[in-house]
C-alpha positions as a Python dict, from the first residue, in 0.01 Angstrom:
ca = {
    (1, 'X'): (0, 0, 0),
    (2, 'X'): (180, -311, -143),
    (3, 'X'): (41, -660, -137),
    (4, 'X'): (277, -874, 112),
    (5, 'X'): (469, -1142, -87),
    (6, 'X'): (284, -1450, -115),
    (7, 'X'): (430, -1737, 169),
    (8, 'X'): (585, -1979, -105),
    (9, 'X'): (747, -1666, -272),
    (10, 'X'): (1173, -1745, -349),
    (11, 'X'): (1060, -2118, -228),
    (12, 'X'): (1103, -2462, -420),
    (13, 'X'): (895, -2741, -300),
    (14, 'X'): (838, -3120, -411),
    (15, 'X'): (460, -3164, -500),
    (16, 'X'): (319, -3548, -446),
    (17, 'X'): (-31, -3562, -631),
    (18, 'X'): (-244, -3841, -507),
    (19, 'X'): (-226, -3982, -862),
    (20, 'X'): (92, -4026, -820),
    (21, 'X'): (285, -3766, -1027),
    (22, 'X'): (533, -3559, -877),
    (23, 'X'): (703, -3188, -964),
    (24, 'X'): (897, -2988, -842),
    (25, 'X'): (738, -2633, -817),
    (26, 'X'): (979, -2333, -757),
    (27, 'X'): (836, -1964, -705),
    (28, 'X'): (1012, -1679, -807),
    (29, 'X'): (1088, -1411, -506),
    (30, 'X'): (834, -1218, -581),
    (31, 'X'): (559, -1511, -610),
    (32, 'X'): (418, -1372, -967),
    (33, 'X'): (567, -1667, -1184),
    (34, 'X'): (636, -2020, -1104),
    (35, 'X'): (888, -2336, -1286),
    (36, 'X'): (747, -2612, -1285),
    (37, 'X'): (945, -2959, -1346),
    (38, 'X'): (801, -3326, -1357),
    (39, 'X'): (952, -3555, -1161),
    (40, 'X'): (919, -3975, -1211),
    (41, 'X'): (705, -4052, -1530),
    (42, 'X'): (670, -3680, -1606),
    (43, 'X'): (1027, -3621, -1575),
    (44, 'X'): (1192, -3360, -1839),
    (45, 'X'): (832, -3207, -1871),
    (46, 'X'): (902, -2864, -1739),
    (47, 'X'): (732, -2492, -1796),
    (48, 'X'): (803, -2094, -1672),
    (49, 'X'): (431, -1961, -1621),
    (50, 'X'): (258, -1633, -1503),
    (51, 'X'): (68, -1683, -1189),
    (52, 'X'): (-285, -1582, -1047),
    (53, 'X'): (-210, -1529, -690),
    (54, 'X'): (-472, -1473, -350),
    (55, 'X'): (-465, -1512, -15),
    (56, 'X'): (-753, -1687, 101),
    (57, 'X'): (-619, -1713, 497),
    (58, 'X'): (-361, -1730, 704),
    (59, 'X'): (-105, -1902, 518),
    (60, 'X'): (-328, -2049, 267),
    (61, 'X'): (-303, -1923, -85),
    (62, 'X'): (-520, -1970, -443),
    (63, 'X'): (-260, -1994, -689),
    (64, 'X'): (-331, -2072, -1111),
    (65, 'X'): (-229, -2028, -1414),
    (66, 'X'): (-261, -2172, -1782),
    (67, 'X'): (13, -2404, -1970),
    (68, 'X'): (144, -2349, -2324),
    (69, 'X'): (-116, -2663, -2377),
    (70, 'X'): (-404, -2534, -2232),
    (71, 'X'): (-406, -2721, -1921),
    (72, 'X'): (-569, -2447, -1648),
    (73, 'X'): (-384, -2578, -1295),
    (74, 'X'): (-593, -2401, -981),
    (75, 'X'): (-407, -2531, -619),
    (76, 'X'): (-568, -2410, -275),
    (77, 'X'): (-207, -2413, -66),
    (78, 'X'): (-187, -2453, 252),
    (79, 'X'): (198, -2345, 357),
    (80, 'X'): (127, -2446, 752),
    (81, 'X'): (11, -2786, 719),
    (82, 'X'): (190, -2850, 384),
    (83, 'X'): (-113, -2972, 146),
    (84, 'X'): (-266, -2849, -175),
    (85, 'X'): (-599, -2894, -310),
    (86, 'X'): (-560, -2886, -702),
    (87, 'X'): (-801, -2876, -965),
    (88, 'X'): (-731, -2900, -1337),
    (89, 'X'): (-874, -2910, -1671),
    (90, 'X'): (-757, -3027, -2014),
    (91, 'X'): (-937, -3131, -2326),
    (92, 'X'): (-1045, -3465, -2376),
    (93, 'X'): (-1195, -3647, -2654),
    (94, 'X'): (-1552, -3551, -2569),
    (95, 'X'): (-1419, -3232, -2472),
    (96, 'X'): (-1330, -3022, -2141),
    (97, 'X'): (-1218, -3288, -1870),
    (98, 'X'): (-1181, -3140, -1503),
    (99, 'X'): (-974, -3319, -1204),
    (100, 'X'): (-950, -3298, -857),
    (101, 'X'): (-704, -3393, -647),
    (102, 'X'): (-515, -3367, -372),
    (103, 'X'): (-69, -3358, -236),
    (104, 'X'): (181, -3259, 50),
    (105, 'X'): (439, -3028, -12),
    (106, 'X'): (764, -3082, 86),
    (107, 'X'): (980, -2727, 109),
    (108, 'X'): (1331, -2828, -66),
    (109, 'X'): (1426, -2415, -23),
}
């Protein structure tokens, strides 16, 4: 039996972080790798990565993966009331640094 396609699968939406940075995420149709592009201050920043995919309820999806720079991004989505809970880590000068945070999605396609 095959998986159904994750919810944001074939779907580009405009990510506002509570920080204040902004991308624009957009899934492939089958929902296994994701573009990402930063918008505002991290604008021309962009990256193609493999995805880490579950469904955790109805419409509500744990979705990671890890950048070319080591930056692990982990986002709780929820597709019905358009927020995402993200957590990521990068290393700092005394060494792993985690963040939480928190956005609204805003479906573009």
């Amino acid at each position: 039996m095959t998986a159904p396609l994750p919810g944001f699968a074939g779907h580009t939406y405009r990510f506002q972080v509570d920080n204040g940075a902004a991308f624009r995420n957009t899934y492939a149709a089958d929902g296994t790798r994701l573009r990402w592009e930063g918008l505002g201050e991290s604008a021309g920043q962009y990256e193609d990565v493999a995805l880490h995919v579950a469904q955790v309820g109805p419409q509500v999806w744990f979705v990671s993966w890890t950048e070319q720079s080591g930056i692990t991004v982990s986002h709780v989505m929820d597709l019905a009331a358009l927020t995402v809970r993200v957590f990521w880590t990068y290393e700092g000068e005394g060494g792993r640094v985690g963040e939480l945070h928190s956005g609204v999605l805003e479906q573009l396609s």
